[in-house]
C-alpha positions as CSV (number, residue, x, y, z in Angstrom):
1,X,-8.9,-11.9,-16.9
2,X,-6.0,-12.4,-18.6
3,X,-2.8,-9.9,-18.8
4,X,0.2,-9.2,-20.6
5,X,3.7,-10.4,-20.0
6,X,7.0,-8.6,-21.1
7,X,9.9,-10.4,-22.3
8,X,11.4,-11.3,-18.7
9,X,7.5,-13.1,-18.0
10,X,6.5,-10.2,-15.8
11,X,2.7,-9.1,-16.2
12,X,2.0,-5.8,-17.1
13,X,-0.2,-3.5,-15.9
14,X,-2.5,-2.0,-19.0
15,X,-3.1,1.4,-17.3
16,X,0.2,2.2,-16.4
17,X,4.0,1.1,-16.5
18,X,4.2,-1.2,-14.0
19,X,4.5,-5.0,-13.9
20,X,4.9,-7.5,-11.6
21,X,6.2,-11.1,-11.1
22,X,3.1,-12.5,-9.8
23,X,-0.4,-11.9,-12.0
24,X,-1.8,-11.4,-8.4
25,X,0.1,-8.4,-7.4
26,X,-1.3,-7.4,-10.5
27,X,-4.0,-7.7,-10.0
28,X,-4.2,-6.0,-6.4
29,X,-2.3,-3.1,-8.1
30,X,-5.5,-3.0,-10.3
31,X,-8.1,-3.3,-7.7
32,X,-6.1,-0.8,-5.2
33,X,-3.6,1.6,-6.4
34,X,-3.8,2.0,-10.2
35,X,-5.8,5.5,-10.6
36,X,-7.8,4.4,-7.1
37,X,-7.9,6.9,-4.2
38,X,-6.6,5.3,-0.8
39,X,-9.6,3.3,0.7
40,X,-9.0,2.4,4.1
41,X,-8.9,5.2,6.6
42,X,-7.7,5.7,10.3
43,X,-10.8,6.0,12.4
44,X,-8.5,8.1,14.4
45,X,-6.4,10.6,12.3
46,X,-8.2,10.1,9.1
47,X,-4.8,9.3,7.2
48,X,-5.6,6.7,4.1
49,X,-3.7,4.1,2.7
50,X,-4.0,1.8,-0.3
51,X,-3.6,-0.9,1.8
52,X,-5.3,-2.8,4.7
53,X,-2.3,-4.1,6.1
54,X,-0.6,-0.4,6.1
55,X,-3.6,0.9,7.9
56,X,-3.0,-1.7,10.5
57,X,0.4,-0.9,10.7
58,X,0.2,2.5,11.4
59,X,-2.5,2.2,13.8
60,X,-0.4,-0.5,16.1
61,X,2.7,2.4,15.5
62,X,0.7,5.5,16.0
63,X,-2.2,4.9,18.4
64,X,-2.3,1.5,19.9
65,X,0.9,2.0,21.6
66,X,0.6,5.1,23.2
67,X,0.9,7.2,19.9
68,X,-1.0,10.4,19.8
69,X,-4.2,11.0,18.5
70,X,-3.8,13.7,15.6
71,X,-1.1,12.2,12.6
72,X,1.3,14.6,12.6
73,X,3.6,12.9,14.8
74,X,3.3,9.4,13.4
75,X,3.5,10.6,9.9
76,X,7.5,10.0,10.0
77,X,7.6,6.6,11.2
78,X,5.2,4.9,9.3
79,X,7.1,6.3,6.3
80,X,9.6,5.1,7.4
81,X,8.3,1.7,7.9
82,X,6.4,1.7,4.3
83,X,9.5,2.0,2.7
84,X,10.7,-1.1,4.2
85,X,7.7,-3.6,3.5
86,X,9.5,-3.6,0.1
87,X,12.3,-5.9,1.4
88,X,9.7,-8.2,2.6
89,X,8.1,-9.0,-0.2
């Protein structure tokens, strides 16, 4: 498939306003978050997240380690800790 670039080579997204450096974080924008409900859930607390690795995340915060069962309490912290996957990237 091929996408749109702006004028700083960044692809656009042709739904919405976003772009991104790589044509395969486009891509997974597409396929995941652009207009898509969350599809992976917690088996536990039934939160979703557009993202696999978000899911594991909170699980390993919120239940593996002695994190209670219902989401309320874990709701904070993985906030928290989405917020900084962006400085990862």
């Amino acid at each position: 498939m091929k996408f749109e670039t702006d004028i700083n080579g960044r692809f656009k997204c042709p739904t919405c306003t976003s772009s991104y450096k790589q044509k395969g974080h486009l891509v997974r924008h597409i396929k995941y978050e652009c207009g898509v409900e969350p599809q992976f859930m917690c088996d536990i607390c039934f939160r979703r997240f557009k993202h696999k690795s978000n899911l594991k995340a909170h699980y390993g915060i919120c239940h593996k380690r002695g994190g209670s069962d219902s989401g309320d309490e874990c709701r904070g912290v993985m906030k928290m800790t989405i917020n900084l996957d962006h400085f990862f990237e």
